[in-house]
C-alpha positions as CSV (number, residue, x, y, z in Angstrom):
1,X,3.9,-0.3,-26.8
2,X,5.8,-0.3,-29.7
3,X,9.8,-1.2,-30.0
4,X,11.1,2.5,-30.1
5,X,8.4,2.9,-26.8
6,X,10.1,0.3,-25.0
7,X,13.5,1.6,-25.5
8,X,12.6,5.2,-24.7
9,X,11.4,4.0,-21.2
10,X,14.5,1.1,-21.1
11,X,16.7,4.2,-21.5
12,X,14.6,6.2,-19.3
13,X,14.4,4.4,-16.1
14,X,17.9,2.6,-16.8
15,X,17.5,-0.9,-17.1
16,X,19.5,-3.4,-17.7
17,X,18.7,-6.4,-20.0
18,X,19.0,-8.9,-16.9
19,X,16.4,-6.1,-15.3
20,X,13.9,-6.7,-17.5
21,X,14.6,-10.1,-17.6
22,X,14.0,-10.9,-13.8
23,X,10.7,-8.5,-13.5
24,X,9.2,-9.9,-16.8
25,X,10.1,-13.6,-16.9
26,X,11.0,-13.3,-20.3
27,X,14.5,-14.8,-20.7
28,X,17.6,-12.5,-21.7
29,X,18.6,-13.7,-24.8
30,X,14.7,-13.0,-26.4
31,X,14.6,-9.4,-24.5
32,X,17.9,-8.5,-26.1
33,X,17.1,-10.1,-30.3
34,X,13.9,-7.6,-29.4
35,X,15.9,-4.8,-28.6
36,X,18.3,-5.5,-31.6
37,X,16.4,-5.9,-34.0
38,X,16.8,-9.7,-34.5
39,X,13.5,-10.8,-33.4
40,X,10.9,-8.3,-36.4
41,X,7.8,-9.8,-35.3
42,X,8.4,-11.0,-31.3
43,X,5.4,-12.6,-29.8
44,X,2.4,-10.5,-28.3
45,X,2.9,-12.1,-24.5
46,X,6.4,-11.0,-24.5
47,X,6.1,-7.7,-25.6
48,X,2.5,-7.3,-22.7
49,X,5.2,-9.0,-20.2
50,X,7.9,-6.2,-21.3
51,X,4.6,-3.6,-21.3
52,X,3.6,-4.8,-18.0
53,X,6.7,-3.7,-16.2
54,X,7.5,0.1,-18.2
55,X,3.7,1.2,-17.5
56,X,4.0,0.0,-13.4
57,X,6.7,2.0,-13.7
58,X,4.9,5.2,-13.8
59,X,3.0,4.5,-10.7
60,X,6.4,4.6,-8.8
61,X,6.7,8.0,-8.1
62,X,3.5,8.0,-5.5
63,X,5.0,4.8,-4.1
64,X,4.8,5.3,0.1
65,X,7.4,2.8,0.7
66,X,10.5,3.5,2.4
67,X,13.3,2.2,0.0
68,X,16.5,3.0,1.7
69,X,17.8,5.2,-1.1
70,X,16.4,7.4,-3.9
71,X,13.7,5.9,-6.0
72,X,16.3,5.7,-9.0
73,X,18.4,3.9,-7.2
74,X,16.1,1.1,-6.3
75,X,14.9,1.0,-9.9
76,X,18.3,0.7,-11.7
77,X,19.2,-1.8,-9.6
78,X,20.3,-5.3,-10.8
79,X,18.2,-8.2,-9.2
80,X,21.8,-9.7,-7.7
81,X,23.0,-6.4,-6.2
82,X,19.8,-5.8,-4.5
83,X,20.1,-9.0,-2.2
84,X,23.5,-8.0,-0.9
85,X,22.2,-4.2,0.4
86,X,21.3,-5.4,3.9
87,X,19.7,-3.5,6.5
88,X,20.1,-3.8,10.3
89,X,16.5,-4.5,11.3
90,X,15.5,-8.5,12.7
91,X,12.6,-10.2,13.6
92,X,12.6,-9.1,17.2
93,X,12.4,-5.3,15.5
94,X,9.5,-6.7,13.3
95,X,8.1,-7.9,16.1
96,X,7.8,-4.7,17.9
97,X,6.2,-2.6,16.0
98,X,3.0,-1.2,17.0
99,X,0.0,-3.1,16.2
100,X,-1.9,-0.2,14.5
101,X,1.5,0.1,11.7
102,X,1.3,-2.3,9.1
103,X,5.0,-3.1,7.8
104,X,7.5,-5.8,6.4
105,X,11.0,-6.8,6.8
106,X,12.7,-7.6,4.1
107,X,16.6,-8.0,4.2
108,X,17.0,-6.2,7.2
109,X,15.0,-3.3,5.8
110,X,11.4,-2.4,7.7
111,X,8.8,-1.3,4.8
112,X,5.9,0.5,5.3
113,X,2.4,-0.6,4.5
114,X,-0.1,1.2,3.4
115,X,-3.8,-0.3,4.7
116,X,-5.7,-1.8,2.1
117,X,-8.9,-0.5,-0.3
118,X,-12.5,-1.7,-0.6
119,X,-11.8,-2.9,-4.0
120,X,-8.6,-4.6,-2.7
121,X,-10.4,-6.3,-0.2
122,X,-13.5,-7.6,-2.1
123,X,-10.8,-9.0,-4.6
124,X,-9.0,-11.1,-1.9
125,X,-12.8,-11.8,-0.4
126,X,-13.4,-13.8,-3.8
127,X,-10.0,-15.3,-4.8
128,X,-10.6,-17.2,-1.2
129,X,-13.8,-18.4,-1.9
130,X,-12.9,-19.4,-5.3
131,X,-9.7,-21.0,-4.7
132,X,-11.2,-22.8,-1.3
133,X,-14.4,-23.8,-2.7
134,X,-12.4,-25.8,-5.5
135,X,-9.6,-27.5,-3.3
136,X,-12.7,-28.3,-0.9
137,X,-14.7,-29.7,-3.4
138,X,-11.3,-32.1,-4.6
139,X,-10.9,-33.0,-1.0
140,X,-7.1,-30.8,-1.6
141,X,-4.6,-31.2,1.0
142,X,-4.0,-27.2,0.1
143,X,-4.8,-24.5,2.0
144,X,-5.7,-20.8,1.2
145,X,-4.8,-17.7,3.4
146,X,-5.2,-14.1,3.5
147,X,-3.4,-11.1,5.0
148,X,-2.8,-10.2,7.3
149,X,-0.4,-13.3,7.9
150,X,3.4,-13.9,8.2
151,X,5.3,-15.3,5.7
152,X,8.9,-16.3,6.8
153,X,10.0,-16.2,3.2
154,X,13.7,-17.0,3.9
155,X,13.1,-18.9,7.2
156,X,15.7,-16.7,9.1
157,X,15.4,-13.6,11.2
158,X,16.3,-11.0,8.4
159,X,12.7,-11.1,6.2
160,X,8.7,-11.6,7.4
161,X,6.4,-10.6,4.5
162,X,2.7,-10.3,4.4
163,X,1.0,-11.4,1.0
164,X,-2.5,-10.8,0.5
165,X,-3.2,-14.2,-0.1
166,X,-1.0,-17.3,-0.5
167,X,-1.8,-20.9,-1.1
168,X,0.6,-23.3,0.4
169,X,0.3,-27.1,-0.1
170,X,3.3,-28.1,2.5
171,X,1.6,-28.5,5.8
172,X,5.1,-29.1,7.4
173,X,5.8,-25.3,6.1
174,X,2.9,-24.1,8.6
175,X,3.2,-23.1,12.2
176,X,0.3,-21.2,14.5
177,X,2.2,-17.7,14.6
178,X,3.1,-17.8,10.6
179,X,4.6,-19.7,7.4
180,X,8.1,-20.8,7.6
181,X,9.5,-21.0,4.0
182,X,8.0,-20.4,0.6
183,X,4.7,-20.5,0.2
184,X,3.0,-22.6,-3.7
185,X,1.0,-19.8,-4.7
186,X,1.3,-16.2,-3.9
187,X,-1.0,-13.0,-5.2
188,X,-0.7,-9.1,-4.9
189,X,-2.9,-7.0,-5.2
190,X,-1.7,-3.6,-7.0
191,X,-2.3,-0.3,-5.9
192,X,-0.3,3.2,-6.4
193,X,1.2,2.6,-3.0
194,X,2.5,-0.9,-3.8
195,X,2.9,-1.1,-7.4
196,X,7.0,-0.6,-6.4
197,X,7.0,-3.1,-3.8
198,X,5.1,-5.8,-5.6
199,X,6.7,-5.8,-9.1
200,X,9.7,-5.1,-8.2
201,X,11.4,-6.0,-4.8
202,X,8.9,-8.8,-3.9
203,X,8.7,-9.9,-7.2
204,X,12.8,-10.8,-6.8
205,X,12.6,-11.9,-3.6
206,X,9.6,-14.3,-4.1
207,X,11.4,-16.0,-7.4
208,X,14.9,-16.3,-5.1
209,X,12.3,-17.9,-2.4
210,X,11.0,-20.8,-4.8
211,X,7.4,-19.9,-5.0
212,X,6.2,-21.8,-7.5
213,X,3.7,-18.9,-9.2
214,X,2.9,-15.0,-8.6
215,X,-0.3,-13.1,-9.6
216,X,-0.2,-9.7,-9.9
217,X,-3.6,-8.3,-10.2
218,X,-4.1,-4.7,-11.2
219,X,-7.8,-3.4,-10.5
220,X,-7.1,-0.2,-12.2
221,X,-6.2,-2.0,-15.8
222,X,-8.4,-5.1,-15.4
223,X,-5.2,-7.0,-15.8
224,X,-3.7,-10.2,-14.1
225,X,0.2,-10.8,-15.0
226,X,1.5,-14.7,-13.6
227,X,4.6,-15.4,-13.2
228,X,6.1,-18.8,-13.5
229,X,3.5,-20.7,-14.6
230,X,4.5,-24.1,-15.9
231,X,2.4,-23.6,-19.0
232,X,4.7,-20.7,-20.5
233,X,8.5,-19.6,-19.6
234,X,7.4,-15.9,-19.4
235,X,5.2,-14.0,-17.7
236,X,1.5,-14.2,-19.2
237,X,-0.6,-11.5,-18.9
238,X,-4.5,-11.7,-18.9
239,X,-7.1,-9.1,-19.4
240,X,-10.5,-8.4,-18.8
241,X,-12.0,-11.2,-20.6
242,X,-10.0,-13.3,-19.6
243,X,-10.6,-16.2,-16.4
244,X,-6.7,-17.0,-15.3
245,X,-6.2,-21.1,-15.2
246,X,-4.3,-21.9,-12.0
247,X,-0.7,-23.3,-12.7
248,X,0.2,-25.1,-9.5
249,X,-3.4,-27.4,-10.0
250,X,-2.3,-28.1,-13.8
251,X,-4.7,-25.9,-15.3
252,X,-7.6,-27.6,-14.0
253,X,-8.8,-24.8,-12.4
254,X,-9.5,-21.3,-13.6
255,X,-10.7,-18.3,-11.3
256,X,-13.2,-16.3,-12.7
257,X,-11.3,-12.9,-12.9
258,X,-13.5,-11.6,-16.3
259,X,-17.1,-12.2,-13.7
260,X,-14.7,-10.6,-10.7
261,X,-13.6,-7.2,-13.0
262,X,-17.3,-7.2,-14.4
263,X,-18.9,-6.7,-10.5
264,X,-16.5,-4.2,-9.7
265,X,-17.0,-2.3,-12.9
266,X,-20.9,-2.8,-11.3
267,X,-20.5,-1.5,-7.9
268,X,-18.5,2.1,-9.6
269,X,-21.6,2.3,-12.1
270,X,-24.1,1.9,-8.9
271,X,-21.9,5.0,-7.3
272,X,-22.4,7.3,-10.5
């Protein structure tokens, strides 16, 4: 996208500077010398992290979350104001819900969840093998875990969430029902139904948490956008080529996303 793109859908979905700021890592005072005019030639990361958030922003409309208000209103939202619209649901509500409906609770608010795709799934099958087969082989006090599993983000009765996969390093943080606390390393998988959800509420609720770094993979765009990665102070987005280093090991580590993106690009061309 271009500058006069990005302001058409700033103006379009009504977001604030601090907005953009909080979904895209990339601090306020560089998001508004870009918007000015100031900054001429602003670096490519910062304009993909600013790209990143206007084009999930299309996939809201088929989001199947329940929001508790209109779409627009969750999206014009300010980060701050969203934390004090509480709902009246708790963890004994969480707790019964049927087995066979997949939901969180975030802020007193119960969120559907839709169930996961094949691609969604083989994704999550590899990140676990990759990610274990390296802390294994470094003799990592780390462990790796997928969904479905609790995550007691707040560690009180008002929020459980259910990444698809989490690394957490704090053994003290681990219980046998679920997760109490923040979690080292958390990933989403994108998909029209959670495109909303991901980039947008958890994405707040995770940074207010302390988790240390978020992946957002999108299948459909071969992309992988990580959030507070110690390497960078914005978002950094990576494509298809690209294999993502891991932030919390230093960088030591990489997961092969480019050889992931390539064998799902093999399995739709076996299909055809």
């Amino acid at each position: 996208m271009n500058l006069k793109q990005l302001m058409y859908f700033k103006e379009k979905n009504g977001y604030t500077f601090e907005q953009l700021s909080e979904l895209s890592g990339v601090p306020v005072g560089t998001i508004q010398k870009i918007f000015s005019g100031e900054t001429r030639t602003p670096r490519h990361k910062t304009i993909q992290a600013l790209e990143m958030i206007m084009k999930f922003e299309e996939k809201d409309e088929d989001s199947g979350y329940r929001s508790g208000g209109s779409h627009n209103d969750v999206v014009r939202e300010a980060a701050p104001a969203y934390k004090t619209r509480q709902g009246s649901y708790t963890l004994d509500d969480y707790y019964a819900v049927p087995d066979n409906r997949r939901v969180e609770l975030i802020d007193g608010m119960i969120y559907d969840m839709a169930a996961p795709s094949m691609i969604h799934q083989y994704i999550i099958g590899k990140l676990v093998a990759s990610f274990d087969g390296w802390i294994s082989s470094k003799n990592g006090d780390c462990r790796v875990f997928p969904s479905p599993l609790d995550v007691q983000i707040d560690c009180d009765d008002r929020s459980m969430l259910e990444p698809d996969l989490v690394i957490l390093c704090d053994p003290s943080k681990r219980t046998r029902k679920c997760i109490v606390g923040a979690p080292d390393l958390v990933v989403e998988v994108l998909s029209p139904s959670s495109a909303h959800m991901d980039t947008k509420i958890k994405l707040v609720k995770y940074a207010a948490a302390g988790v240390r770094e978020y992946w957002l993979i999108d299948p459909d765009r071969e992309r992988v956008c990580v959030y507070w990665s110690p390497e960078d102070d914005i978002a950094t987005v990576y494509g298809p080529q690209d294999d993502v280093p891991v932030g919390i090991f230093g960088g030591e580590f990489s997961v092969p996303m480019s050889r992931i993106f390539e064998q799902i690009r093999q399995m739709w061309s076996e299909e055809e």
